[in-house]
LOLO-357492 format. One record per residue (C-alpha): residue number from 0; residue in three letters; x, y, z. Coordinates in nm, 3 decimals. Layout:
<koltors>
KOLTOR     i    aa        xx        yy        zz
KOLTOR   NUM   ALA         X         Y         Z
...
</koltors>
This chain:
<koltors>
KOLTOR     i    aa        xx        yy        zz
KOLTOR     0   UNK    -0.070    -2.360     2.065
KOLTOR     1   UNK    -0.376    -2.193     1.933
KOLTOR     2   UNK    -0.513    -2.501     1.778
KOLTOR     3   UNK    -0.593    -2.641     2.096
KOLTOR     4   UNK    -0.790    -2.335     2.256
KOLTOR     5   UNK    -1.137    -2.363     2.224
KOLTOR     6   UNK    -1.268    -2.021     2.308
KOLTOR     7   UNK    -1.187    -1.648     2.382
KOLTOR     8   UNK    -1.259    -1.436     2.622
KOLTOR     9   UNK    -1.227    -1.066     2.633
KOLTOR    10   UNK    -1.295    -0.775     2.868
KOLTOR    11   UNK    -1.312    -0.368     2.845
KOLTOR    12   UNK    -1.022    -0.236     2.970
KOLTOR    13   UNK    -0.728     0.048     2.939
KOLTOR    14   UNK    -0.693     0.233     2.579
KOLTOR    15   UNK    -0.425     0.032     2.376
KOLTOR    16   UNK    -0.068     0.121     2.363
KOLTOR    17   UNK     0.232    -0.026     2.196
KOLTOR    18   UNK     0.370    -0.130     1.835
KOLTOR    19   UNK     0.294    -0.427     1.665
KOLTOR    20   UNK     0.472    -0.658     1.369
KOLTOR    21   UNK     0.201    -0.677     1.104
KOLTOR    22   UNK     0.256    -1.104     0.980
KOLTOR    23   UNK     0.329    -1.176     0.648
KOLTOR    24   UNK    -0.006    -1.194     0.452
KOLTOR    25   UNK    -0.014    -1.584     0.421
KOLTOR    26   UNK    -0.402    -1.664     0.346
KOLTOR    27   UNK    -0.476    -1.387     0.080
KOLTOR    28   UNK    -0.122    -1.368    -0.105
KOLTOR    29   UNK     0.106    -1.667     0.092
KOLTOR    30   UNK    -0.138    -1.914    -0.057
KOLTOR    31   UNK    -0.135    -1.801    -0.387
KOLTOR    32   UNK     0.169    -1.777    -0.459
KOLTOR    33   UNK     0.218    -2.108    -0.317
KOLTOR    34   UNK     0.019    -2.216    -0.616
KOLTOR    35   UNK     0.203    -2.020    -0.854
KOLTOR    36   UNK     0.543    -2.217    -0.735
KOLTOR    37   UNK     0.351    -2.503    -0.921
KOLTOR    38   UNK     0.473    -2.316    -1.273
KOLTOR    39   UNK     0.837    -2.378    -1.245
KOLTOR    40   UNK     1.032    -2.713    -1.232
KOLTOR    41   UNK     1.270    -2.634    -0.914
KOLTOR    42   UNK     1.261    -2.544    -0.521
KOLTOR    43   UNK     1.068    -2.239    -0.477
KOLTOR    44   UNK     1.143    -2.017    -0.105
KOLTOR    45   UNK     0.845    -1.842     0.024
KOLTOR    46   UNK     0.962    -1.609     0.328
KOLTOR    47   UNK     0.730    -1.413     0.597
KOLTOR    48   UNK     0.466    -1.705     0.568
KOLTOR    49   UNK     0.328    -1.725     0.913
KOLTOR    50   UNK     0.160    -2.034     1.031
KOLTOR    51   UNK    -0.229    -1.948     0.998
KOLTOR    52   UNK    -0.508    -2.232     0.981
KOLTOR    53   UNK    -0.542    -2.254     0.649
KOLTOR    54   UNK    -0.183    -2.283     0.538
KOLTOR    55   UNK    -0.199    -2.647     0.697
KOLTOR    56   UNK    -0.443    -2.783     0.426
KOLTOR    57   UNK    -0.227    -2.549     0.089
KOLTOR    58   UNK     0.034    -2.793     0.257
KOLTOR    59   UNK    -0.167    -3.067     0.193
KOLTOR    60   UNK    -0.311    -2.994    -0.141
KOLTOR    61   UNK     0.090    -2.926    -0.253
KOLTOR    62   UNK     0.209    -3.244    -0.138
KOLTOR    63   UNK    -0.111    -3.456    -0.293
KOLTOR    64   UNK    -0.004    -3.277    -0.614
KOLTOR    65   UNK     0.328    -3.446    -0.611
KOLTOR    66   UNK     0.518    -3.064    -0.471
KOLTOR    67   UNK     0.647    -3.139    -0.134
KOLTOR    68   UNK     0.649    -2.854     0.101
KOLTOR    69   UNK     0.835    -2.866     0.430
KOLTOR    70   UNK     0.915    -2.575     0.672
KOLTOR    71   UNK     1.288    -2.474     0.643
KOLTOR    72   UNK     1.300    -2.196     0.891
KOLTOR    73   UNK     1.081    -1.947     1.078
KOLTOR    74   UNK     0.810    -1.870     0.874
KOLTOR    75   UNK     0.999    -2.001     0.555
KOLTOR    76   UNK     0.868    -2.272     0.306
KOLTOR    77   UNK     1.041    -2.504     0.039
KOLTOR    78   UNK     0.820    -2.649    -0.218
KOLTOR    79   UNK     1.018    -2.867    -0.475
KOLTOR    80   UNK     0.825    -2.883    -0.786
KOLTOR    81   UNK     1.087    -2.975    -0.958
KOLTOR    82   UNK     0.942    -3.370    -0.993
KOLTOR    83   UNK     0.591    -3.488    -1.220
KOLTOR    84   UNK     0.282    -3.343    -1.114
KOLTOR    85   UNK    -0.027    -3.539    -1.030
KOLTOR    86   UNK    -0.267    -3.290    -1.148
KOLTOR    87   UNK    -0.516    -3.379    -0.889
KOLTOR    88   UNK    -0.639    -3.143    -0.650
KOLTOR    89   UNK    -0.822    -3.406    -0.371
KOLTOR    90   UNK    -1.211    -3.297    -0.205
KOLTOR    91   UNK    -1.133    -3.395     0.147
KOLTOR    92   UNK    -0.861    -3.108     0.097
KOLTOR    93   UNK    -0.996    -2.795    -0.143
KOLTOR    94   UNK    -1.371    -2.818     0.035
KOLTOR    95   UNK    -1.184    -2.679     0.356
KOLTOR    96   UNK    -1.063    -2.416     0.217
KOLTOR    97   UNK    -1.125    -2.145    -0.119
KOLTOR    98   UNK    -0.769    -2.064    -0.211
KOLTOR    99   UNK    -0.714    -2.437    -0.312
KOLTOR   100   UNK    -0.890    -2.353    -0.647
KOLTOR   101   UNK    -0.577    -2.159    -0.730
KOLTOR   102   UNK    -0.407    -2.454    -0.830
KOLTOR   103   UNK    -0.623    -2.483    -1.169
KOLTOR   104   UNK    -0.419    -2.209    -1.368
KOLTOR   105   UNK    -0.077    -2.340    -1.261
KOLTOR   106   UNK    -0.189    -2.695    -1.325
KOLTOR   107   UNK    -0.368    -2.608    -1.691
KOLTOR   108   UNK    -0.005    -2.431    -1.798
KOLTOR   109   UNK     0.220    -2.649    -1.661
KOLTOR   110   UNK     0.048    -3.019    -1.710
KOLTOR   111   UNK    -0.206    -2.964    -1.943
KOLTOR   112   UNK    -0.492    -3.075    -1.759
KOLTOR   113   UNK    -0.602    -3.041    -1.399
KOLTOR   114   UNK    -0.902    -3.215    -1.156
KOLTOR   115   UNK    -0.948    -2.991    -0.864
KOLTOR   116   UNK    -1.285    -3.010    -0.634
KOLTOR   117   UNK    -1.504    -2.781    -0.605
KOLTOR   118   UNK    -1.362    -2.560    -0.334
KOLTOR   119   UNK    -1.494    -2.442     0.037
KOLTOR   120   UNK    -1.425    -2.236     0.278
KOLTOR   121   UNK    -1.601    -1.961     0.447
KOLTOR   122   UNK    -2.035    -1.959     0.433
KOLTOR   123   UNK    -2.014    -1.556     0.304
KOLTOR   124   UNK    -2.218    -1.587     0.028
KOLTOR   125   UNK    -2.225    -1.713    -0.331
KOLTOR   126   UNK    -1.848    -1.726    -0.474
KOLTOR   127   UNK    -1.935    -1.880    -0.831
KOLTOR   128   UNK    -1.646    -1.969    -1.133
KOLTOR   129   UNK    -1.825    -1.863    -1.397
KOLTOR   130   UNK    -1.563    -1.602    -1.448
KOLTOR   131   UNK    -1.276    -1.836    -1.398
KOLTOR   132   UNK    -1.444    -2.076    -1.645
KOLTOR   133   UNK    -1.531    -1.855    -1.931
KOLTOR   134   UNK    -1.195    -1.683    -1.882
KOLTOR   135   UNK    -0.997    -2.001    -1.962
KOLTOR   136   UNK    -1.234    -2.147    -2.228
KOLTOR   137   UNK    -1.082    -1.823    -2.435
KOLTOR   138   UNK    -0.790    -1.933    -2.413
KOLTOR   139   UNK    -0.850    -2.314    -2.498
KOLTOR   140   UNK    -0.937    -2.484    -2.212
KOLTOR   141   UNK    -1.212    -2.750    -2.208
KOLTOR   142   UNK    -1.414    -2.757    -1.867
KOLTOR   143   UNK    -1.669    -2.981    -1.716
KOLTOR   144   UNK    -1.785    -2.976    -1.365
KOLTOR   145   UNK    -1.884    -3.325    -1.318
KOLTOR   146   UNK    -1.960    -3.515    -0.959
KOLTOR   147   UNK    -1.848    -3.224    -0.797
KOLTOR   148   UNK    -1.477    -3.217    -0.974
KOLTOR   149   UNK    -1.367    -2.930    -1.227
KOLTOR   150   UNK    -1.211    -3.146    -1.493
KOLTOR   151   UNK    -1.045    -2.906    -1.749
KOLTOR   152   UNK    -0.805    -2.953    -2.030
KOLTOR   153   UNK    -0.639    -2.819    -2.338
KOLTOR   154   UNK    -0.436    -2.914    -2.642
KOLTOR   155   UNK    -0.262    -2.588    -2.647
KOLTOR   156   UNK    -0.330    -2.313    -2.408
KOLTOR   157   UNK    -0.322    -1.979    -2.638
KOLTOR   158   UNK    -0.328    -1.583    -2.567
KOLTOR   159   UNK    -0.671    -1.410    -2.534
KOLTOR   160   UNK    -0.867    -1.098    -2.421
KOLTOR   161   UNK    -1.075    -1.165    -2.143
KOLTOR   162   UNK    -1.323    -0.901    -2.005
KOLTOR   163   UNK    -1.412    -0.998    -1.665
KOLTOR   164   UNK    -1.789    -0.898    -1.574
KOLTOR   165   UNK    -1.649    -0.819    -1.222
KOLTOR   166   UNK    -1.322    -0.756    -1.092
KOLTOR   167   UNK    -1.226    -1.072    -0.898
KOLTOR   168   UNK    -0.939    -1.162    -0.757
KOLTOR   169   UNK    -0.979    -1.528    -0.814
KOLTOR   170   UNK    -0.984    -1.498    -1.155
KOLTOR   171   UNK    -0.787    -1.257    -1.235
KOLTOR   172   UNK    -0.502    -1.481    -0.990
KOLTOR   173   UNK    -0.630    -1.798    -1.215
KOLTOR   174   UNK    -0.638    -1.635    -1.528
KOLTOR   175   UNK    -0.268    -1.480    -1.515
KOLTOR   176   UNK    -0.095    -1.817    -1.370
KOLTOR   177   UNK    -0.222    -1.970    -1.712
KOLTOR   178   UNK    -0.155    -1.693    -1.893
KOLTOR   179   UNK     0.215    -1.682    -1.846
KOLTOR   180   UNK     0.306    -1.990    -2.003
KOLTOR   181   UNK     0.028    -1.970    -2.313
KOLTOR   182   UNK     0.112    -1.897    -2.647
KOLTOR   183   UNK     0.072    -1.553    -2.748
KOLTOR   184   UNK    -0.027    -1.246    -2.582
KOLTOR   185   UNK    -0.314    -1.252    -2.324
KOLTOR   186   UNK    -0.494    -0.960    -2.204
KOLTOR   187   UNK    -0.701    -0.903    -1.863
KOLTOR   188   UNK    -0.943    -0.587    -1.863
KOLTOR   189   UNK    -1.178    -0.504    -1.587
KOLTOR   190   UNK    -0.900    -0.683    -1.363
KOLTOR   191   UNK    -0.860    -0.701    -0.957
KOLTOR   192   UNK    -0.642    -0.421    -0.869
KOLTOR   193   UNK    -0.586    -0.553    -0.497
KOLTOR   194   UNK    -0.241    -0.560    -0.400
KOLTOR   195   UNK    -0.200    -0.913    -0.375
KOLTOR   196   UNK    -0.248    -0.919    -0.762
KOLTOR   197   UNK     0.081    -0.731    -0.799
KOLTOR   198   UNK     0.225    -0.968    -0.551
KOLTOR   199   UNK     0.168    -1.233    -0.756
KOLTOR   200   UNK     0.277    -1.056    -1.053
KOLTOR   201   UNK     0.605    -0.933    -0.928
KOLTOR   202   UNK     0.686    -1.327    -0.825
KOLTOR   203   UNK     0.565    -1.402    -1.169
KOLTOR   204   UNK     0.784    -1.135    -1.302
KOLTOR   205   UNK     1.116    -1.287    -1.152
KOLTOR   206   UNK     1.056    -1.615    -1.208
KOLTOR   207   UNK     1.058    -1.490    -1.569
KOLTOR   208   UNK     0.737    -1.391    -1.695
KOLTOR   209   UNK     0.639    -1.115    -1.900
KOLTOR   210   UNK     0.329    -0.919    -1.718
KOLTOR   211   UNK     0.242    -0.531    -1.708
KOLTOR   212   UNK    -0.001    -0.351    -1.594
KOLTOR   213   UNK    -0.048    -0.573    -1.239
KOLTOR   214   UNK    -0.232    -0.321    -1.017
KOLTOR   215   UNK    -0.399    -0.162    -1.315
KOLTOR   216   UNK    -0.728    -0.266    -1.441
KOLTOR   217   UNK    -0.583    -0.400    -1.804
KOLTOR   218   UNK    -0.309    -0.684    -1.756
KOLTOR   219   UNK    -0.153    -0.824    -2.042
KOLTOR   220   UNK     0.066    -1.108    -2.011
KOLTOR   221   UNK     0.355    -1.260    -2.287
KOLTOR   222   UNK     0.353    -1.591    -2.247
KOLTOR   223   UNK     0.698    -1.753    -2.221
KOLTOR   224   UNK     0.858    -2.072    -2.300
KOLTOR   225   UNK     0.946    -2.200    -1.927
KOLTOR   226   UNK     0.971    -1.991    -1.589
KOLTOR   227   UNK     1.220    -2.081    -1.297
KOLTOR   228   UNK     1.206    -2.106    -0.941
KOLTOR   229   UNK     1.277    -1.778    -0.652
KOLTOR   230   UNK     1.278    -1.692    -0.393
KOLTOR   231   UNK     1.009    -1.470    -0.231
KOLTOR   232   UNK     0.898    -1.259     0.078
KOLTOR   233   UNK     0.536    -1.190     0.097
KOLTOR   234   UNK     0.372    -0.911     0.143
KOLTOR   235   UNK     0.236    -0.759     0.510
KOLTOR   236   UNK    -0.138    -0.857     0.560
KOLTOR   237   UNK    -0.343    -0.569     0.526
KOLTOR   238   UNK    -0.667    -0.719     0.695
KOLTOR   239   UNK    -0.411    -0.811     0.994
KOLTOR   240   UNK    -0.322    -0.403     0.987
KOLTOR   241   UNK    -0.665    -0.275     0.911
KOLTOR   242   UNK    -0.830    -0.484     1.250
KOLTOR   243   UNK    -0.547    -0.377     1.490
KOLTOR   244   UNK    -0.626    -0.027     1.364
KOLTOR   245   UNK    -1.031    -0.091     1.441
KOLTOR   246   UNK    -0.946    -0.222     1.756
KOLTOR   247   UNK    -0.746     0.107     1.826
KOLTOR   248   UNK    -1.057     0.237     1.726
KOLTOR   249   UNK    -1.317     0.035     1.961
KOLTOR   250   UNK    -1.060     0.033     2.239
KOLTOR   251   UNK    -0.843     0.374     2.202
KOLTOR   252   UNK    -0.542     0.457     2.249
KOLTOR   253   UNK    -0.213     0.485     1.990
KOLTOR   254   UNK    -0.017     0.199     1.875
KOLTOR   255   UNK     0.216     0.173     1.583
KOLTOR   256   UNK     0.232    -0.105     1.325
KOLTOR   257   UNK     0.567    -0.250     1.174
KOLTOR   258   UNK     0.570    -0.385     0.838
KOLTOR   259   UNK     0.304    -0.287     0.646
KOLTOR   260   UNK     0.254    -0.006     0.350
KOLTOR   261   UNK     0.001     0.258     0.438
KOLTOR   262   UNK    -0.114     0.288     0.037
KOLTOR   263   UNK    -0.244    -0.062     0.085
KOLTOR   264   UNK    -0.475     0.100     0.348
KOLTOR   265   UNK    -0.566     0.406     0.219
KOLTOR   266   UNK    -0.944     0.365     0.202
KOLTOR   267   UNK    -0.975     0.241     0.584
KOLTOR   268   UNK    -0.745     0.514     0.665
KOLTOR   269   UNK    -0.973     0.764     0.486
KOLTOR   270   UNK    -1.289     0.642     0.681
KOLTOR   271   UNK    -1.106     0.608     1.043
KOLTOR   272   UNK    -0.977     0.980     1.046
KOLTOR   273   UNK    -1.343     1.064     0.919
KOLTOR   274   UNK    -1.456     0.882     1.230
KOLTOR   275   UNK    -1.206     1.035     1.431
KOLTOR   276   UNK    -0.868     0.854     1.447
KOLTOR   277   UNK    -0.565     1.003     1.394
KOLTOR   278   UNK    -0.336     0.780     1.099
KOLTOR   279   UNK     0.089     0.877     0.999
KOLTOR   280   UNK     0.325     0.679     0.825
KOLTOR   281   UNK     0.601     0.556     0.967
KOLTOR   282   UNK     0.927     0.467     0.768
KOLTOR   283   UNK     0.774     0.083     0.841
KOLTOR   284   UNK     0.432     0.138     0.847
KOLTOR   285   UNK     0.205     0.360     1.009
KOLTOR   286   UNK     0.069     0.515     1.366
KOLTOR   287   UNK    -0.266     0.550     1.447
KOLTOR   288   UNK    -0.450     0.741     1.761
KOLTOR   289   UNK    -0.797     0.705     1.874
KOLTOR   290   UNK    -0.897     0.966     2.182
KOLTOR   291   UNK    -1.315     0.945     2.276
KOLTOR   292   UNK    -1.584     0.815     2.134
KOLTOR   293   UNK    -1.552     0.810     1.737
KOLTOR   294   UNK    -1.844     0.909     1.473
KOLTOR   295   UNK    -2.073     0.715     1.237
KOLTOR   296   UNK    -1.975     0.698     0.917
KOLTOR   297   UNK    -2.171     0.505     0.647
KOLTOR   298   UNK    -1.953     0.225     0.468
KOLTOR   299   UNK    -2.014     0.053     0.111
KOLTOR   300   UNK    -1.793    -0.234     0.041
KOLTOR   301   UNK    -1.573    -0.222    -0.310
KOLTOR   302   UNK    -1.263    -0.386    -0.485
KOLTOR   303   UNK    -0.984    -0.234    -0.447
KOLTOR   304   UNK    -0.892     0.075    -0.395
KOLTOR   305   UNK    -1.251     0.088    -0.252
KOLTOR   306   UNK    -1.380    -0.017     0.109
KOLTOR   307   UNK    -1.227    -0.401     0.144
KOLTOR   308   UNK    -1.521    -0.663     0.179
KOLTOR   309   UNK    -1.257    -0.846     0.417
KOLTOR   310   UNK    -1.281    -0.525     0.627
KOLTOR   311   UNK    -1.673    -0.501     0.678
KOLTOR   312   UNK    -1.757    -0.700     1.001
KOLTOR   313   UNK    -1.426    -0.539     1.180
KOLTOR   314   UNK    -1.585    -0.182     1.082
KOLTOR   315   UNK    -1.964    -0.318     1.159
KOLTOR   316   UNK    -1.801    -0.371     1.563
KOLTOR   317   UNK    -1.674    -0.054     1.564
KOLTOR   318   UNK    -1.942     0.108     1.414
KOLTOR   319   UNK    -2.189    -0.010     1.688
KOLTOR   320   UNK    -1.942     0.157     1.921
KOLTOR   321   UNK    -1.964     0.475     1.782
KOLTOR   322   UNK    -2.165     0.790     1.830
KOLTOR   323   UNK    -2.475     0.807     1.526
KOLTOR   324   UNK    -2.596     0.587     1.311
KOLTOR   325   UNK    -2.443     0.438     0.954
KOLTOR   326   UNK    -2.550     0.232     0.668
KOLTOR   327   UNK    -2.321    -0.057     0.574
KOLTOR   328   UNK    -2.338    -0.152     0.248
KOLTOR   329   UNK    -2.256    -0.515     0.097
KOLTOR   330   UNK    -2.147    -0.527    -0.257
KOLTOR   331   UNK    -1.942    -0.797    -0.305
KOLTOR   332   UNK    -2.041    -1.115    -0.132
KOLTOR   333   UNK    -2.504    -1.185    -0.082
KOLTOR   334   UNK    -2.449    -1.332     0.218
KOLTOR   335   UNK    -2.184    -1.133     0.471
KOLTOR   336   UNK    -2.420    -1.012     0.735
KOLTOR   337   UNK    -2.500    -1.360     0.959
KOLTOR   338   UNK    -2.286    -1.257     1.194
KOLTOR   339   UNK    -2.505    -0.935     1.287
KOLTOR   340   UNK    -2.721    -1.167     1.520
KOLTOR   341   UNK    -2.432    -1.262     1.741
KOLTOR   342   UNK    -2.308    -0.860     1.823
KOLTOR   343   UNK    -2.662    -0.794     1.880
KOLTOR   344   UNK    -2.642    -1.051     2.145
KOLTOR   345   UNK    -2.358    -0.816     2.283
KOLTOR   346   UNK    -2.645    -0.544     2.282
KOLTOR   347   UNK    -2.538    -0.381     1.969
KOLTOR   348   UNK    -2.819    -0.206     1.746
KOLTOR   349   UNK    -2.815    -0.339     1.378
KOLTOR   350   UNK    -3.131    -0.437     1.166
KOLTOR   351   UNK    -3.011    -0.592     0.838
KOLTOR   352   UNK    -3.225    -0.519     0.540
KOLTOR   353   UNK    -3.083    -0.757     0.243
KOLTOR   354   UNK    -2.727    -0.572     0.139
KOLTOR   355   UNK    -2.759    -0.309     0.396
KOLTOR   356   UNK    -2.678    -0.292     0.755
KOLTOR   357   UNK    -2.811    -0.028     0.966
KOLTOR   358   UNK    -2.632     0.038     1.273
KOLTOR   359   UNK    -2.698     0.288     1.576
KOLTOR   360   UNK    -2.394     0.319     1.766
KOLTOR   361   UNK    -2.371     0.286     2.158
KOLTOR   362   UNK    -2.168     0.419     2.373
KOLTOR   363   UNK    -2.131     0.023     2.563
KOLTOR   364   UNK    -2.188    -0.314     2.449
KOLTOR   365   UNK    -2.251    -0.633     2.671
KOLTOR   366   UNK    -2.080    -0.915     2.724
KOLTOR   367   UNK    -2.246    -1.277     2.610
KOLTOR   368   UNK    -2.116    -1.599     2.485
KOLTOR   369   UNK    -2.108    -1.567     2.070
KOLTOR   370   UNK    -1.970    -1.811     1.794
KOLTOR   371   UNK    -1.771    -1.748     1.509
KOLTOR   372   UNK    -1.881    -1.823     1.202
KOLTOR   373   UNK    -1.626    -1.699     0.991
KOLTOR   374   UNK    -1.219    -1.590     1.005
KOLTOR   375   UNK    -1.331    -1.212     0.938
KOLTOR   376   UNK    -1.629    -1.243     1.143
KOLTOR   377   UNK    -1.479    -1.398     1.435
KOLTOR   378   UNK    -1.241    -1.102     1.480
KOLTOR   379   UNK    -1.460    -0.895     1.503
KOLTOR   380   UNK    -1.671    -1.034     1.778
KOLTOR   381   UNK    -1.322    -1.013     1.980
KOLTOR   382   UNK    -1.302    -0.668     1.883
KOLTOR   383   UNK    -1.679    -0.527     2.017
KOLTOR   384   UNK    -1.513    -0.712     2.300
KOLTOR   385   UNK    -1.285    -0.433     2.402
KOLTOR   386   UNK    -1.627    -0.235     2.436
KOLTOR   387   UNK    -1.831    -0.458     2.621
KOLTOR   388   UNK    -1.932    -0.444     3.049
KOLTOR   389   UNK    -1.890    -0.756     3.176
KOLTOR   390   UNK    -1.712    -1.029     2.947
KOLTOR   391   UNK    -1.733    -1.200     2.612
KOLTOR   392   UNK    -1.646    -1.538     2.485
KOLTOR   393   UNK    -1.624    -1.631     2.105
KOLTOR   394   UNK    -1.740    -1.979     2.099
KOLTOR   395   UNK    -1.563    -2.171     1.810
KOLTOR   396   UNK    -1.253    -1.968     1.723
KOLTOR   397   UNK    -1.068    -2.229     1.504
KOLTOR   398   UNK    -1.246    -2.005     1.180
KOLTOR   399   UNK    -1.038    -1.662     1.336
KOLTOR   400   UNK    -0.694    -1.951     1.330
KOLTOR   401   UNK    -0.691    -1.980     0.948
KOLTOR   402   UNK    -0.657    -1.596     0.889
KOLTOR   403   UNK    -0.431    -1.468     1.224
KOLTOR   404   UNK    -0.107    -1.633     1.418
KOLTOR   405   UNK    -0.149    -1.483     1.768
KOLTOR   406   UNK    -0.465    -1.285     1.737
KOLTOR   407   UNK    -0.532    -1.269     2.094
KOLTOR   408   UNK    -0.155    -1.215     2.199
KOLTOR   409   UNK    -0.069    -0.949     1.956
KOLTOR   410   UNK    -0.400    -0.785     2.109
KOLTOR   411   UNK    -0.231    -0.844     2.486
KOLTOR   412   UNK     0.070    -0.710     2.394
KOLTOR   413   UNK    -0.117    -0.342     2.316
KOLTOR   414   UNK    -0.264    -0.404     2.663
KOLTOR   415   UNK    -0.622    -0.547     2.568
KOLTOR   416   UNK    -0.746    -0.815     2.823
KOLTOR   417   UNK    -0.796    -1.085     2.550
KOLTOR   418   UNK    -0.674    -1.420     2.648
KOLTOR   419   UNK    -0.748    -1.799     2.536
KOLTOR   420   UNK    -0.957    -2.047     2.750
KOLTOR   421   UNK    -0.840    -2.403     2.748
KOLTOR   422   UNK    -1.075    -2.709     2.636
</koltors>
């Protein structure tokens, strides 16, 4: 339905109240281990794998590989690998979207080579491969970025240590899906620690690999002769959970979400009850209360367990709501702060000053027509929404598709008066 709407328009209105089903968390884990079901010969089952934006093209890219995937129930997807691989990974499909480059791993251990384009996806800033590259030249691969392809290969993909100069996810996701099928013993320091990592790894794990440490910052992976194909449920979306509980936040109110593990939260949690909020568990999630206007607090982004980079423009709308001023800080992508222009058009007070963002909180923002310019980014213009007189409309919302199924009616059914305007 959503793929047709081509705005949204929000309005101030009662505090929020109600529970809400956190969705599966399809673009930062669904997608990758959609990848990973590249590995073994066989049908793989991916479960709680909502329909977002962006799973349309990882559709795509699977079936140009030669891995049909086909919807076989709600949210529920077959891929068959079980055929030959073309390992081809087409432009027209990875420049729409990042998480296509997770197909070079899977390809390199289970054809030998790969060709994948030079991915796309979301104008935040410089997301280079040197780390992926490097990282799988130690263990034998042969890369060349040539007419805008990575064309890698390898005679015999072998065990390594790899220090990565930064923790990122990519890589370390990359890195691993080769690693399980090399020869020898393969070792990941300075790796991500987000939880999607040890989503991948515990898939990895049952369809027969040897990994420990996921979740730590040294991995080391066995390689093994062959994996098989599972069945999987993802993971809840923490990005989903962490803007419903900002928009508690902007909005107030209580609501309770379903579905999602508070640890994977903790950070945001520790910031929101410094603002303010109120956050419990729940034996399915957690409950979170926001009463009054909440205080500055200032924010630095970090991989995880730090301040989620994925979570910065959601807090940046909520901290122009608040009471004080705060310094956001950017550490992890150089160019995150575009969107500061459009929630100044909403009358919100930030100056941006190269990684920083300095915000002074008011008590009202204004509503004005603003665009979208990214899935995180476009959230949270519908967010400083909830705190604006008058109303907002978020030009170009097809960015805020490819990261949320129902954004606006999961935000309705809390009470917010969020609702989609037809073309």
């Amino acid at each position: 339905m959503t793929a047709h709407m081509d705005r949204i328009a929000v309005r101030a209105g009662q505090p929020l109240s109600g529970t809400i089903r956190v969705a599966g968390a399809t673009k930062n884990s669904g997608l990758k281990l959609m990848a990973a079901a590249l590995l073994a010969p066989g049908k793989s089952v991916l479960r709680n794998v909502p329909p977002v934006a962006d799973l349309d093209v990882m559709i795509e890219v699977m079936r140009a590989i030669g891995a049909p995937t086909e919807w076989t129930g709600p949210d529920e997807l077959t891929i068959d690998a079980s055929g030959e691989l073309t390992p081809e990974a087409p432009y027209e499909l990875v420049s729409k979207m990042r998480a296509s480059i997770n197909v070079l791993g899977p390809l390199l251990a289970r054809c030998g080579e790969a060709r994948v384009a030079m991915p796309g996806g979301d104008n935040i800033g410089s997301r280079k491969l040197d780390m992926h590259f490097r990282g799988l030249e130690q263990m034998g691969v042969e890369i060349e970025v040539r007419h805008g392809f990575i064309e890698a290969r390898h005679n015999a993909l072998g065990g390594a240590r790899v220090v990565l100069e930064f923790p990122s996810v990519g890589a370390t996701e990359n890195l691993l899906t080769a690693a399980v099928l090399a020869k020898g013993r393969t070792v990941i320091e300075n790796a991500a620690r987000e939880p999607e990592i040890t989503d991948l790894s515990d898939t990895l794990t049952r369809m027969g690999a040897d990994i420990t440490g996921a979740g730590t910052s040294t991995i080391e992976i066995e390689g093994v002769r062959d994996l098989v194909a599972v069945e999987s449920e993802i993971m809840g979306d923490r990005i989903e959970a962490g803007t419903f509980l900002m928009a508690c936040g902007i909005a107030g109110g209580d609501i309770t979400l379903e579905g999602i593990r508070i640890e994977h939260l903790e950070m945001v949690v520790l910031k929101l009850e410094e603002m303010g909020m109120r956050v419990s568990p729940t034996p399915d999630g957690l409950w979170a209360r926001s009463e009054g206007r909440l205080r500055s607090v200032d924010i630095a982004t970090l991989p995880f367990p730090g301040f989620a980079t994925d979570y910065m423009p959601l807090v940046v709308a909520l901290l122009a709501t608040c009471e004080g001023t705060a310094i956001v800080t950017e550490n992890v992508f150089d160019s995150r702060f575009s969107f500061l222009d459009e929630l100044n058009r909403m009358g919100a007070d930030i100056r941006n000053e190269g990684r920083h963002a300095v915000i002074r909180g008011r008590a009202r923002l204004s509503g004005a027509p603003v665009r979208a310019l990214d899935v995180r980014a476009g959230a949270a213009l519908v967010l400083a929404g909830l705190a604006a007189d008058g109303e907002t409309i978020v030009h170009e919302p097809h960015h805020v598709y490819r990261g949320y199924v129902d954004l606006v009616g999961k935000l309705r059914s809390v009470g917010a008066d969020v609702r989609y305007l037809p073309d």
